[in-house]
C-alpha positions in Angstrom: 32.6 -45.4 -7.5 30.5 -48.6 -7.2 32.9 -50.6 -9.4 35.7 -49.3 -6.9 33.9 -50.1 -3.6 32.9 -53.5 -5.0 36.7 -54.4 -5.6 37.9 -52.8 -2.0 36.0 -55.3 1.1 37.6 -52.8 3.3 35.2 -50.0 2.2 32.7 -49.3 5.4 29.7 -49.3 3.0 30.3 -52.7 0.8 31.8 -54.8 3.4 28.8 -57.6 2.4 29.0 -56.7 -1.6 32.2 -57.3 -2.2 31.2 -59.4 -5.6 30.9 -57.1 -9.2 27.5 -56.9 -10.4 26.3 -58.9 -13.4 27.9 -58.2 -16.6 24.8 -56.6 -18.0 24.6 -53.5 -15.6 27.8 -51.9 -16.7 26.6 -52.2 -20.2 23.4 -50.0 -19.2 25.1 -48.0 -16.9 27.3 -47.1 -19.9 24.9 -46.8 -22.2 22.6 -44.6 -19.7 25.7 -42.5 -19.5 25.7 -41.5 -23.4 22.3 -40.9 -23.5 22.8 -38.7 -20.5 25.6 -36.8 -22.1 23.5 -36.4 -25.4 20.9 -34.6 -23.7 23.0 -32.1 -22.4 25.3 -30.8 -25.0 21.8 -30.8 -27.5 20.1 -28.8 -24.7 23.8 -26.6 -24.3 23.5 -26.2 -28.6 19.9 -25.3 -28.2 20.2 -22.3 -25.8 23.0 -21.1 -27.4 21.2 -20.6 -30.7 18.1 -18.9 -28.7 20.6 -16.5 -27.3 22.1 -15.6 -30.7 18.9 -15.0 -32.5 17.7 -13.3 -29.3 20.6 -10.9 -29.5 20.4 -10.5 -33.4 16.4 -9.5 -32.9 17.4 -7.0 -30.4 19.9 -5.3 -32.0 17.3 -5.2 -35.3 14.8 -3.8 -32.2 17.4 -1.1 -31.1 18.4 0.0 -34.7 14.5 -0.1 -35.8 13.8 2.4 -32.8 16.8 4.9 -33.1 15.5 5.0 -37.1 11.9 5.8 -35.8 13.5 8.4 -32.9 15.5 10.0 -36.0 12.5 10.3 -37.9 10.4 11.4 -35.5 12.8 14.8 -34.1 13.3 15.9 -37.8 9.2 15.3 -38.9 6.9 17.4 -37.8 6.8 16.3 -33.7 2.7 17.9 -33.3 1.5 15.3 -35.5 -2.2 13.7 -33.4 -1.0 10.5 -31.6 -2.2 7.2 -33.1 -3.7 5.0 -30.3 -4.0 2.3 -32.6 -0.2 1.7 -32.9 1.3 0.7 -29.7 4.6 2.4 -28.4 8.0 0.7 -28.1 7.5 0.5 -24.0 4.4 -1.7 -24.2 4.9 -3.7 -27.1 5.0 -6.4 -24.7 1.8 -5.5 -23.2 -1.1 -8.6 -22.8 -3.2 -8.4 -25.7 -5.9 -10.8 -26.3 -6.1 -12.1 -29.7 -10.1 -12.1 -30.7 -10.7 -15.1 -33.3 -13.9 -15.7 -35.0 -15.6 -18.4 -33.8 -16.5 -21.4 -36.7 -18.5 -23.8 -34.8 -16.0 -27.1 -34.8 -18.9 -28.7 -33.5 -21.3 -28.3 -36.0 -23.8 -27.3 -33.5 -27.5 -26.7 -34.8 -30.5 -25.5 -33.6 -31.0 -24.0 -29.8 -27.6 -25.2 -29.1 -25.9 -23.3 -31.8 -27.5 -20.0 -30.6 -26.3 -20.4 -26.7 -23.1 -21.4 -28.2 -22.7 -18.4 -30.2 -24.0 -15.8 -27.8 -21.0 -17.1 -25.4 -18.5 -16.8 -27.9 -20.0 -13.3 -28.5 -19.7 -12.7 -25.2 -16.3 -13.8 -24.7 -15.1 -12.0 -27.8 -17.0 -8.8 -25.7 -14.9 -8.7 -23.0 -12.0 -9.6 -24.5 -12.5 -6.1 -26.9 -12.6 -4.0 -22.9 -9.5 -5.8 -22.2 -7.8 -4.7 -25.4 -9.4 -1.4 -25.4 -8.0 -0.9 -22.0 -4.2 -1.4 -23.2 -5.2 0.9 -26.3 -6.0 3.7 -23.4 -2.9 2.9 -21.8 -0.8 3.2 -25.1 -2.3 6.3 -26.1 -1.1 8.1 -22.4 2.1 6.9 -23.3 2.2 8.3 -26.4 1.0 11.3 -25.6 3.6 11.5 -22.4 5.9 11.0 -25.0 4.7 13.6 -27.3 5.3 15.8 -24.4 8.7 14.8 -23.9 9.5 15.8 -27.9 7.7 19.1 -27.5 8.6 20.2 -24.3 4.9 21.1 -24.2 1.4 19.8 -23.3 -0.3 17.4 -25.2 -4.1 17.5 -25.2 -6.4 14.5 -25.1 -6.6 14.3 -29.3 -2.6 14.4 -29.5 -2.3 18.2 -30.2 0.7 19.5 -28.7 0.0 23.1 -27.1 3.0 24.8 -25.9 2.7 26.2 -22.1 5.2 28.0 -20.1 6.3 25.8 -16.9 7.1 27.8 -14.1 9.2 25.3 -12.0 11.3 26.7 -8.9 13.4 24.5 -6.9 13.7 27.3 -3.6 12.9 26.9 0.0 8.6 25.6 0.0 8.2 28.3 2.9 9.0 31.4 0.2 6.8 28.8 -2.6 4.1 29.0 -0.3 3.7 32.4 0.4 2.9 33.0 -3.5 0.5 30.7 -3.9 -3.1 32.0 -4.0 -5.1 30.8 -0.9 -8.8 31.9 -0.9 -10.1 29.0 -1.8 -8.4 27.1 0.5 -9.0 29.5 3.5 -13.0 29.8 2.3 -13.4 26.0 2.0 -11.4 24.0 4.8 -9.9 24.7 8.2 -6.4 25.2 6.7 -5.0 28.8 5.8 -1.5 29.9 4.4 -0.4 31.1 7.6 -1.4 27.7 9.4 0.5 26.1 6.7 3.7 28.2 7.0 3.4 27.4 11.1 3.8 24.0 10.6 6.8 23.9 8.5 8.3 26.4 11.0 7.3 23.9 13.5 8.5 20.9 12.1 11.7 22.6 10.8 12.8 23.4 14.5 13.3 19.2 15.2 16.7 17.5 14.3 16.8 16.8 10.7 19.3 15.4 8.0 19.9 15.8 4.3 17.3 13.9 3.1 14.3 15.9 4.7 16.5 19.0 3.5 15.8 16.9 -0.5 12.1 16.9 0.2 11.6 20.2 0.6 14.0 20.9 -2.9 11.2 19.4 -5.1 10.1 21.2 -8.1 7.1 23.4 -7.6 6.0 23.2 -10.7 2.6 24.5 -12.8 1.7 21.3 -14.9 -0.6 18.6 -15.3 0.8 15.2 -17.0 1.0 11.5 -15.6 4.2 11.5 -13.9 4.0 14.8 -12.2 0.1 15.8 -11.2 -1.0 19.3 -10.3 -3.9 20.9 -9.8 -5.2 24.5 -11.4 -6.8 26.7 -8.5 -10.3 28.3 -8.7 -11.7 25.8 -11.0 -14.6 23.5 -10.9 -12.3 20.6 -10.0 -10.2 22.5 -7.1 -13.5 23.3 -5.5 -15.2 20.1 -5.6 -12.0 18.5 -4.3 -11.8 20.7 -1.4 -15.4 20.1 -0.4 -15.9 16.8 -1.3 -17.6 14.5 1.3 -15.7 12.3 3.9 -17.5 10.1 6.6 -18.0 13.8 8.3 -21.5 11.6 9.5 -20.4 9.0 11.7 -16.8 11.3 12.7 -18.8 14.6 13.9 -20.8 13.5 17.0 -20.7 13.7 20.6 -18.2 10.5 21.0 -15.4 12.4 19.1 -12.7 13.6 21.7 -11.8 17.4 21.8 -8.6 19.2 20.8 -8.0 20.0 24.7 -8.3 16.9 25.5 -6.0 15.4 23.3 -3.0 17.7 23.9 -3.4 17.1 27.7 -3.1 13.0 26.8 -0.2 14.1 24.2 1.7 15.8 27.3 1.8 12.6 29.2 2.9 10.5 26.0 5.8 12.5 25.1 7.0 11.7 28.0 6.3 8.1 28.1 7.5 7.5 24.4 10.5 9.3 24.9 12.2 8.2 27.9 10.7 4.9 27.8 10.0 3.1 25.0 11.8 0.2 24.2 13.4 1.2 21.1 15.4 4.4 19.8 13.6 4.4 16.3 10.6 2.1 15.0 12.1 2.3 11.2 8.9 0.2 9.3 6.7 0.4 12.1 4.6 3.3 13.8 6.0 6.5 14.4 4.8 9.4 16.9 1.7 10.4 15.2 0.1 7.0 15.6 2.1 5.7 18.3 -0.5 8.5 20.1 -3.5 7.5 18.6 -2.8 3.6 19.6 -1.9 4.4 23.0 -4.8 7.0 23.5 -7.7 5.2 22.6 -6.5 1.8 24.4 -6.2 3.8 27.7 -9.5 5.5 27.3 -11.3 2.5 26.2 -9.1 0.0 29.3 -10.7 -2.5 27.2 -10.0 -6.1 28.5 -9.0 -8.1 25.5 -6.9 -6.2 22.7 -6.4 -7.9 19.6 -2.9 -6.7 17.5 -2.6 -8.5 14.0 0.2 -7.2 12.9 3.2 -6.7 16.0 6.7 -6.1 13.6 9.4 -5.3 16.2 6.7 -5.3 19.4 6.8 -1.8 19.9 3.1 -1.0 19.9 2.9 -4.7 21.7 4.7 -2.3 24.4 2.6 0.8 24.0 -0.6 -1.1 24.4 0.4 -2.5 27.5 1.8 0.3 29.1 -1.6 2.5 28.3 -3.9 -0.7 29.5 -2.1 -2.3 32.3 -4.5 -5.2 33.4 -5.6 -6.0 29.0 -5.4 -9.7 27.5 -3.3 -9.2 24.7 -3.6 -11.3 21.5 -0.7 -10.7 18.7 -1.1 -12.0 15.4 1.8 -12.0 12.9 2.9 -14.1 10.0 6.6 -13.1 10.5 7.5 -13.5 14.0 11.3 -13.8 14.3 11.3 -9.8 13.8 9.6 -9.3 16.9 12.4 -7.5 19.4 10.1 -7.0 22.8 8.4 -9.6 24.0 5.0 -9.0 26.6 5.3 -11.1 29.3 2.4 -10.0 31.1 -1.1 -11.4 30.0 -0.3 -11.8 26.0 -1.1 -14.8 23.7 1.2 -15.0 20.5 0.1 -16.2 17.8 3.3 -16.3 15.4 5.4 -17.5 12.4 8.2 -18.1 10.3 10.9 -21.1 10.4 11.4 -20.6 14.3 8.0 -21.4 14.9 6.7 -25.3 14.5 3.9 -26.1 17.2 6.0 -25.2 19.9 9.1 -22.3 20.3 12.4 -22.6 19.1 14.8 -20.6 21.1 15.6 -17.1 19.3 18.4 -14.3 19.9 15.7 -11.8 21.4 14.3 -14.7 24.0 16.3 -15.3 26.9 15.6 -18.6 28.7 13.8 -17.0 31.8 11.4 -15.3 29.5 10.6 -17.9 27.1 9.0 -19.9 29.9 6.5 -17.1 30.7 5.3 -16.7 27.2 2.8 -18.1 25.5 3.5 -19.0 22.1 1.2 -20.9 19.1 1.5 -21.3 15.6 0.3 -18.4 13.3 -3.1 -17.9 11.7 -5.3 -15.1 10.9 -7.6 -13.4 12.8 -10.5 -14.8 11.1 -9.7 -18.5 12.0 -8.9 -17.7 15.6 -11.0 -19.6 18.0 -12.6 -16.1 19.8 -15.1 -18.5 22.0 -12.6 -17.3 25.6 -14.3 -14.0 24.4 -18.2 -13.6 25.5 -20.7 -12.1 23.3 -20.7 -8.8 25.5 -17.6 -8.5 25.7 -16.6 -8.3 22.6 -19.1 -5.3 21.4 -18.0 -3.7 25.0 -14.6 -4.7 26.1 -12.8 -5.2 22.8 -10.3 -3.4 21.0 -8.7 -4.6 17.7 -5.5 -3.0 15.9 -5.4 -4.1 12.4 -1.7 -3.2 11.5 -1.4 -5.3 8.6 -1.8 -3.7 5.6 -5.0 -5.9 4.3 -7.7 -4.8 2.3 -9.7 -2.5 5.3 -13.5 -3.7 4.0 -12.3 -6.9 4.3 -11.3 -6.8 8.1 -14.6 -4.6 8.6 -16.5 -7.4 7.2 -14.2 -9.7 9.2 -14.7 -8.5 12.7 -18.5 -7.9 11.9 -19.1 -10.9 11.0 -17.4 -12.1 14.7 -19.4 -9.7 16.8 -16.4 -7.5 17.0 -17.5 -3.4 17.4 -13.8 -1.5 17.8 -11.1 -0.9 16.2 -8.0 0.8 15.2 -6.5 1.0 11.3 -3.1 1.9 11.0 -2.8 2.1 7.1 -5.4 4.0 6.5 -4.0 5.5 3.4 -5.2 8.8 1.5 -6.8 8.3 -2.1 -4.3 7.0 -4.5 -1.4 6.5 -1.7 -0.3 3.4 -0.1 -0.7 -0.8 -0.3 -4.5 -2.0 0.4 -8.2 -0.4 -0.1 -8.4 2.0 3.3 -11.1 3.3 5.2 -9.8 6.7 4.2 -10.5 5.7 0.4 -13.9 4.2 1.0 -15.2 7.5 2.8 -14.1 9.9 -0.4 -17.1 10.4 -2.4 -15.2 11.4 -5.2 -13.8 7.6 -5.5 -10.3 9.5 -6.1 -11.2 10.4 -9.9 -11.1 14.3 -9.5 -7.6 14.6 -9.8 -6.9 14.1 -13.7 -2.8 13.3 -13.6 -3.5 10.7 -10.7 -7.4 8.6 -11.8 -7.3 5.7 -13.6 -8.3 6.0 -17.4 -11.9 4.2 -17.8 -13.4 5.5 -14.6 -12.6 2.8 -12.0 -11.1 2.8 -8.6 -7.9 1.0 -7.4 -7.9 -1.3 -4.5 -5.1 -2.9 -4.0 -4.9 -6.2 -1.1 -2.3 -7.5 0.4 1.0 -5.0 0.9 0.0 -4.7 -3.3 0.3 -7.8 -4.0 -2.9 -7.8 -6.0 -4.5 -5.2 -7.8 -8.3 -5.0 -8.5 -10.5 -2.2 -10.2 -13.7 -1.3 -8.7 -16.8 0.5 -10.1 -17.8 3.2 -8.9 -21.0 2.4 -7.6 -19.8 -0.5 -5.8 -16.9 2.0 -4.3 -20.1 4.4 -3.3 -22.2 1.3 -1.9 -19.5 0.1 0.0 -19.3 4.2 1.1 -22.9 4.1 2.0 -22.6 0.8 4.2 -19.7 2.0 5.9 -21.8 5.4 7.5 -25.0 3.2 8.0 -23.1 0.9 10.3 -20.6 3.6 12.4 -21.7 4.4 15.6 -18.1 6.6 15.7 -14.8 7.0 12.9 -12.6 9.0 14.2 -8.7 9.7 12.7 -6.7 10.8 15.1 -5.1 14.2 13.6 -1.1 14.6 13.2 0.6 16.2 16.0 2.4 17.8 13.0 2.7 17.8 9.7 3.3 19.7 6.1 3.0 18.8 3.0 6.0 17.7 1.9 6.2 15.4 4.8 3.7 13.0 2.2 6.4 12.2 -0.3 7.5 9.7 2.5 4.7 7.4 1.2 4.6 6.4 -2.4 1.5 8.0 -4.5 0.5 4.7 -6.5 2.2 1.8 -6.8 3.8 0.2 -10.4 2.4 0.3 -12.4 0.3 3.8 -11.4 3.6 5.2 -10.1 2.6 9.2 -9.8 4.7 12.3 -8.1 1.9 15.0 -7.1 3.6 18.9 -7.6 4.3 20.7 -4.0 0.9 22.8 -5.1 -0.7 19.6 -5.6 0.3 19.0 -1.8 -0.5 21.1 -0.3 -4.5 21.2 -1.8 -4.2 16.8 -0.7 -3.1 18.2 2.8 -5.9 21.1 3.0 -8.4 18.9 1.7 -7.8 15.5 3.6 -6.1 15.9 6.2 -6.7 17.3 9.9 -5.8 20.3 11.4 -3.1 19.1 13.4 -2.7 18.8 17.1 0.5 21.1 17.9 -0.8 24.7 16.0 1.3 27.3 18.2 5.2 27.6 19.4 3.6 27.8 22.8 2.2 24.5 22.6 5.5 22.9 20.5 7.9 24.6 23.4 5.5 22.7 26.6 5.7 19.6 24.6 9.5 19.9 24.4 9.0 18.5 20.8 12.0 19.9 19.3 14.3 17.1 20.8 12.0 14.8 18.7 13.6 13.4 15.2 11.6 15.1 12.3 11.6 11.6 10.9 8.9 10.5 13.6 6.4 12.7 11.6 6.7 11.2 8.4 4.3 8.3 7.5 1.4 10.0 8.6 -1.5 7.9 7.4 -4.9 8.9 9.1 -4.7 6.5 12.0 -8.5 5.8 12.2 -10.7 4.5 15.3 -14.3 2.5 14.1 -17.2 1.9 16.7 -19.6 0.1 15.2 -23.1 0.6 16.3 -23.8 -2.2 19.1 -27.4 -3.6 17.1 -25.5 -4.0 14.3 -22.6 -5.8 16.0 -24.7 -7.9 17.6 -27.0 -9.2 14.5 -23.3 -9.5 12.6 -24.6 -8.5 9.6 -24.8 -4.8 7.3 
């Protein structure tokens, strides 16, 4: 091309190089072009020969494990498990190879000592990390084990064969068989409650894939995939009675049942008729639409703080129960918001639309975009808050954290700014959802009761970040975090369903990948009695003066424990534990 524009003046770009170049550059240009070429078909030869050996080792893979299947169904299948040898699934597990250390530095003396206690160290830890995967190999070969002998496998690799009851019918006629004593001696709950609600629920307009949820296998098993949970033992009491934050949520602050439904009457109304959107599909449905609008119209608070706004729907609820409220809105992805506040709000949003100033977006009009005021994302802890006073943010404050970040952190967070209210949205039961919740932190038991759903070794999952990042807690610092959390509270509240059943949980994974879980509908309905509230609507009466039956049963699912913390003012005010 550069040869061509040099020999035609009438090309636009070389109308002042119209002379060739010096004989040498065509002889490196040519030159460059070979070596070019060269690269390219080696680099071609080269991944060809990587995808032939790759498909010759995994056809020598495949053949290797159909042998080792073969063998395995015709040998004796109730042979121990070996932990030692890992199983075809994980052979691509991490492992840490442990090498002895030789001392390439011919270190003597004091030096060689602290050198060698390091690499002793190292070596250590690196033995937990291994041991770890040796767990995690051995309850995959035992599931395993289970799947060849259609059996249980104890913890030394015995196979003992049980009967499974499993019964796919209606979970109203399941329920009625299932023995309730404990449950109706230890909580609130009772079968009859129970079978209410599902009554309840079942009279609101439905589809096929609530109709699925209730087909799940009742079954009576304990294994890693499918949890259950044996009534009148040791374990099924101490999970029923286990300790909450029943300290800081039983006290004179706490709302009453009566006065709840009377606010619930007035936001049926509201939420149906008015709200700006037919269905909030990833955002909050009825249950904590309530709680959100409830507390900011009891508290009128004069600054409310929303990290996390989606499609602007609670935006809209927030303003609607607080009329005359500054509010802030913090999120990352803002061209998703649908409803735009164009009363007293401050947005702080991003995403490609957003560079210092507004770019014009299909849900902005140009009357409305002048009335907005709109700045470049950031987080809630690098806000400048100084437009806030000291008082006013213990008194006349409320923060939403709809975000799905790691709930200690944000307590530490809005602490550590003389912040003393606010709402959590996510606050997810033990071994459910995507970052460490309040919920979580208040169990006692640190969630290792259940055998099918703890972690092996003891530890306590806390995932950050919509699960982007997983880390593993010790207990004790689980319990001190527990301990901190009750000492500060002046007030945690979770604002119970209007309703709910058990199968209505399935909506929300239990543990993410790679801790997937399924708990049974028995298993259920002991998480429901044991964690969660009595809920708001108990009696036809009360459903029928609601006029809740022209509500979509899929604004009760993702019920997760909306949660109200008041900090106690000293403690706000020193900003410290």
């Amino acid at each position: 091309l550069f040869f061509y524009a040099a020999d035609n003046p009438t090309c636009a770009c070389m109308k002042r190089a119209t002379r060739r170049p010096p004989f040498g550059v065509p002889i490196l240009t040519f030159f460059a072009g070979v070596l070019v070429t060269y690269y390219v078909m080696l680099t071609f030869c080269m991944e060809a020969k990587n995808r032939a050996r790759g498909n010759a080792a995994s056809t020598k893979d495949q053949a290797q494990e159909k042998s080792q299947q073969s063998q395995t169904t015709q040998a004796d299948t109730i042979k121990p498990a070996q932990p030692s040898v890992l199983p075809a699934p994980l052979a691509g597990w991490p492992r840490i190879p442990i090498r002895e250390w030789k001392n390439p530095q011919n270190l003597t003396g004091p030096a060689f000592a602290k050198e060698k206690k390091r690499q002793d160290h190292i070596n250590n830890e690196k033995r937990k990390v291994n041991k770890m995967w040796d767990d995690v190999a051995h309850l995959r070969n035992l599931t395993n084990k289970f799947k060849f002998t259609g059996g249980f496998v104890d913890a030394e690799g015995r196979a003992v064969r049980i009967v499974i009851w499993e019964n796919k019918g209606n979970y109203s006629e399941n329920i009625k068989q299932m023995d309730f004593n404990e449950i109706e001696n230890l909580t609130p709950w009772s079968r009859e409650k129970m079978v209410m609600q599902d009554n309840l629920v079942g009279q609101c307009p439905s589809n096929a894939d609530w109709e699925a949820k209730l087909e799940i296998p009742w079954v009576s098993r304990q294994h890693r995939l499918h949890s259950d949970i044996k009534p009148n033992t040791d374990i099924s009491r101490k999970y029923l009675t286990r300790k909450e934050c029943s300290a800081a949520r039983d006290t004179p602050l706490k709302p009453s049942r009566e006065e709840l439904l009377d606010a619930l009457e007035e936001f049926v109304e509201i939420y149906t008729k008015k709200r700006p959107f037919p269905f909030n599909p990833k955002g909050q449905r009825l249950s904590h639409s309530f709680a959100t609008w409830y507390h900011a119209k009891r508290l009128q608070p004069k600054y409310i703080i929303e990290s996390g706004v989606y499609m602007g729907q609670t935006t809209w609820l927030l303003r609607e129960a607080a009329p005359n409220a500054h509010i802030i809105c913090l999120d990352p992805v803002g061209f998703e918001i649908r409803h735009w506040d164009a009363g007293k709000a401050t947005y702080y949003v991003g995403g490609p639309q957003f560079k210092g100033n507004m770019h014009k977006l299909d849900s902005i009009d140009a009357v409305l975009m002048g009335k907005l005021d709109v700045r470049q994302f950031v987080d809630f802890t690098e806000v400048d808050w100084s437009f806030i006073s000291e008082e006013d943010r213990i008194k006349s404050s409320l923060i939403l954290f709809d975000d799905h970040q790691d709930h200690w952190d944000r307590v530490n967070h809005m602490l550590s700014l003389g912040f003393a209210r606010a709402m959590f949205d996510d606050n997810w039961l033990p071994h459910q959802g995507d970052n460490y919740s309040l919920k979580q932190i208040c169990d006692e038991s640190a969630g290792l009761l259940t055998r099918g759903m703890a972690l092996p070794g003891g530890v306590v999952l806390r995932p950050i970040n919509f699960s982007a990042k997983h880390l593993h807690l010790p207990v004790a610092e689980h319990l001190k975090f527990r301990e901190q959390l009750l000492n500060m509270s002046e007030l945690y509240f979770e604002m119970p369903p209007v309703l709910i059943t058990p199968p209505l949980l399935l909506h929300s994974r239990f543990r993410h990948h790679p801790y997937h879980d399924v708990p049974s509908q028995r298993m259920l309905v002991y998480i429901t009695a044991a964690m969660i509230h009595l809920p708001l609507v108990q009696t036809q009466e009360e459903f029928d003066k609601l006029g809740l039956n022209r509500v979509h049963v899929r604004e009760f699912w993702y019920y997760m424990n909306h949660a109200y913390l008041q900090i106690k003012p000293e403690v706000a005010r020193a900003r410290k534990l």
